[in-house]
DRENSE-737555 format. One record per residue (C-alpha): y, x, z; residue in three letters; residue number from 1. Coordinates in steps of 0.25 Angstrom, whole numbers, plus 5000, padded with zeros to 4 digits. Layout:
BEGIN
Y X Z ALA NUM
...
//
This chain:
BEGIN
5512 5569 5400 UNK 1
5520 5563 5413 UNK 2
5515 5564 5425 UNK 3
5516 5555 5436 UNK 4
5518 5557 5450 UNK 5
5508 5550 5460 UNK 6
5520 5540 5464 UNK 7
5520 5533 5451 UNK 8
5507 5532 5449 UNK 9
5505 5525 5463 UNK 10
5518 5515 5458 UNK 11
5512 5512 5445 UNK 12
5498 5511 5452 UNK 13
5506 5499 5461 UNK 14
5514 5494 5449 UNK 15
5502 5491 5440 UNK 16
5495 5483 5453 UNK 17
5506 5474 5452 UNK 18
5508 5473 5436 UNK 19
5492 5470 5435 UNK 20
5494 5460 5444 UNK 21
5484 5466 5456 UNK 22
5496 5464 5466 UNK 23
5507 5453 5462 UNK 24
5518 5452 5467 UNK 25
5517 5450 5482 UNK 26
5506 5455 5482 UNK 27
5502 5467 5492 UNK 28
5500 5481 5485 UNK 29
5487 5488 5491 UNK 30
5490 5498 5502 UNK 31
5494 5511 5501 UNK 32
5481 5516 5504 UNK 33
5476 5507 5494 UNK 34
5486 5513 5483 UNK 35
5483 5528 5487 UNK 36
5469 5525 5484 UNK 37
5469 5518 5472 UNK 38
5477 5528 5466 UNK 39
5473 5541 5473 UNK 40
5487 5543 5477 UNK 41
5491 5549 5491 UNK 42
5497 5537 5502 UNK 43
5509 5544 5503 UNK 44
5512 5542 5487 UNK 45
5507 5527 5487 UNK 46
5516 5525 5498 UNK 47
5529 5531 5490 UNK 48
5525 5523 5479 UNK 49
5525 5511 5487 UNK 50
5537 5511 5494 UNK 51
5547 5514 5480 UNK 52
5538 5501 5475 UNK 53
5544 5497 5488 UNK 54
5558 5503 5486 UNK 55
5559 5497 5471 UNK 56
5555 5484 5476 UNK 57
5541 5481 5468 UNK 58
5535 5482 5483 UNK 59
5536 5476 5498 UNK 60
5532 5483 5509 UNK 61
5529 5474 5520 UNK 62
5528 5481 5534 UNK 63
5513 5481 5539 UNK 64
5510 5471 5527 UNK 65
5509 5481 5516 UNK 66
5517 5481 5502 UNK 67
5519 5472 5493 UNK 68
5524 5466 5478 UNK 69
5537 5463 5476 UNK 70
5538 5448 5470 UNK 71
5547 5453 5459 UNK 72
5542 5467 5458 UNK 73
5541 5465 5442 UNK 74
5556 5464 5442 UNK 75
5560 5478 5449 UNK 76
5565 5491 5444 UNK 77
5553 5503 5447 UNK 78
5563 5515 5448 UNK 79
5552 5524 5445 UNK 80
5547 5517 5433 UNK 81
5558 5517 5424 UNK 82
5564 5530 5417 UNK 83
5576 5534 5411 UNK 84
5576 5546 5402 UNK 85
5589 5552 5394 UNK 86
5586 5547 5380 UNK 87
5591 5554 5367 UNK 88
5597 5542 5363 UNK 89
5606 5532 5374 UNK 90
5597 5519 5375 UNK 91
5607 5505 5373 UNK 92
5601 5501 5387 UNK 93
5600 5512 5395 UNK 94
5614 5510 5403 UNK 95
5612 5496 5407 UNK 96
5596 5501 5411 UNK 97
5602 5514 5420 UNK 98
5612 5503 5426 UNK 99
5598 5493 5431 UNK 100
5592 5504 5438 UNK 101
5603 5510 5443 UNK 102
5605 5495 5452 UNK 103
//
């Protein structure tokens, strides 16, 4: 079984608000404080998880105004979602993938 940390369960907490639709895009996310009880998670872990939304560009944080969606959130790369492994077998695709998220 895989366990996961406190940080990805606070990011995919956030990403499902925005796949069900309860904050579109544009839309201002609930408050840290908000997150942190929702989830039982710590302020501090909320806010990590917040800001590399923030740094992968799904999220806006607007000084004094609170965070926000990213109009074209769905078409960003979430850095920590995707996963390469060493498969036994070399995938047609894999190169040209590596190269996408290497820019």
């Amino acid at each position: 079984m895989i366990k996961i940390d406190k940080l990805t369960i606070v990011r995919n907490w956030i990403l499902d608000r925005l796949e069900s639709g309860e904050v579109s895009g544009h839309g201002r996310l609930p408050t840290t404080r908000e997150i942190a009880a929702a989830t039982g998670i710590s302020l501090l872990i909320v806010q990590s998880a917040v800001e590399s939304l923030s740094n992968e560009g799904t999220l806006v944080k607007v000084s004094r105004h609170g965070v926000y969606v990213h109009p074209d959130w769905r078409e960003r790369i979430l850095q920590r979602s995707v996963f390469l492994f060493n498969p036994l077998y070399e995938l047609p695709f894999r190169k040209e993938l590596q190269a996408l998220l290497a820019d």
